[in-house]
N, C-alpha and C positions, 0 to 999 in steps of 0.2 A: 615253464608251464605252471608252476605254483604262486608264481608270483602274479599269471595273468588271471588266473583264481579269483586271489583275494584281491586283485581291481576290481575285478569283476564282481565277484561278492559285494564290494564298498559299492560300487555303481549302484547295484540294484537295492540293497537297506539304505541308500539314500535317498530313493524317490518315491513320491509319496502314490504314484500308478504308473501303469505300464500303455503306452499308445498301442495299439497294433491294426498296421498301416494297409497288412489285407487281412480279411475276414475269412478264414477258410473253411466255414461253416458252411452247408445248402438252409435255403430256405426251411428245407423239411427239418433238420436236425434245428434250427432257432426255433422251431415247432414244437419239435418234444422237446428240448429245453425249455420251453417255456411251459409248457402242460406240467413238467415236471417240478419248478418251482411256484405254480399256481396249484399243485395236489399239493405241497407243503404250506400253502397260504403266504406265500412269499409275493404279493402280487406286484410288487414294485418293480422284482427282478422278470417275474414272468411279464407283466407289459413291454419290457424293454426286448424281451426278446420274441415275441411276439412284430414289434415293431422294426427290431433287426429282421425277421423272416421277411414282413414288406418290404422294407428296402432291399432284400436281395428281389424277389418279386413282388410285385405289386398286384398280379392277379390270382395270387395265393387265397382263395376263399376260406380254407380252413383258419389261416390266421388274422383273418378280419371276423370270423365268427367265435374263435375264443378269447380276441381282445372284449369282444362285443362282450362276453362272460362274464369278464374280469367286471368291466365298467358297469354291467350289473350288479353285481355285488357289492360295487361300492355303492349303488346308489346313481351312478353317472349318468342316468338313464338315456338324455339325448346322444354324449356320444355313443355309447350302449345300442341306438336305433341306426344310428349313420352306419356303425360298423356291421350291424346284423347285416342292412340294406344294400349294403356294399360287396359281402359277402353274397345274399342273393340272386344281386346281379351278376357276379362270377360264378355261381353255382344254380340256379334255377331249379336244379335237383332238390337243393337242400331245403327243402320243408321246414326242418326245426327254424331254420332261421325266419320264417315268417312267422313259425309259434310265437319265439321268441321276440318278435316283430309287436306282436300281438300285445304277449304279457306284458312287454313292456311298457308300452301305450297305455295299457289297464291297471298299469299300474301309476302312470301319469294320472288315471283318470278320463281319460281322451278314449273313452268306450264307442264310440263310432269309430275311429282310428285301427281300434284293435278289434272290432267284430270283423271290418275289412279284411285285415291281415288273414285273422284266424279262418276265415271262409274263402278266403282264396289256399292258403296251406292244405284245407278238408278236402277243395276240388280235386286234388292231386292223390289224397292218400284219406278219402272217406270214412273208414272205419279205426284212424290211429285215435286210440284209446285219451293220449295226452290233449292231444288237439281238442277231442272232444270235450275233457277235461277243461280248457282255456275258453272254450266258446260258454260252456256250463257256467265257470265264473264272470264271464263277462257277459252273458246275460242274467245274471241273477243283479248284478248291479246296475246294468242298463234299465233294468223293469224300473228299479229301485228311483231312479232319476227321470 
């Protein structure tokens, strides 16, 4: 038994990673894995798992709406809009995502784009304070143009 140890040991400080051939993760759990290394600003490992939750499902809304996040932040703005949109369509509930939809258009610049968004998100939930907030911003630079 000691001996198959330190094979063992030798195997494993020899290789520079480990394959692993099933994934025994649920989509949900690569979801909070990944929220959880995007709250540390890790976002290279939270996209990855974000994108492991898709590939276990694909109609995971939630994980097309916090990659959508990440690509925000970087700046990535169009994949940023595919994945909001994406999300949307799996979720129709999800309002933020059309906020989100919005901001980010308004942040392209693309303010017809994003009043769209932003006013169809308001049809649903009229009085949400943020939304309001986004249409506020993108009409003060809409006049502006």
């Amino acid at each position: 038994m000691k001996k198959l140890f330190i094979v063992f040991g030798f195997l494993i400080s020899s290789c520079s990673y480990i394959v692993v051939l099933h994934d025994p993760l649920s989509a949900k759990e690569h979801v909070e894995l990944g929220y959880s290394y995007e709250s540390q600003k890790d976002y290279k490992d939270a996209i990855y798992q974000y994108k492991m939750a898709i590939r276990k499902n694909n109609h995971y809304a939630l994980a097309y709406y916090n990659l959508g996040n990440i690509y925000f932040t970087q700046h990535h703005y169009k994949k940023a809009i595919e994945c909001y949109k994406k999300s949307y369509a799996l979720d129709p509930k999800n309002t933020d995502a059309l906020n989100n939809i919005a901001y980010t258009y308004y942040k392209l610049g693309k303010y017809d784009k994003a009043k769209f968004f932003i006013l169809k998100a308001l049809k649903q939930k009229p009085k949400n304070t943020l939304y309001l907030n986004t249409l506020d911003s993108i009409e003060k630079k809409y006049s502006n143009h």
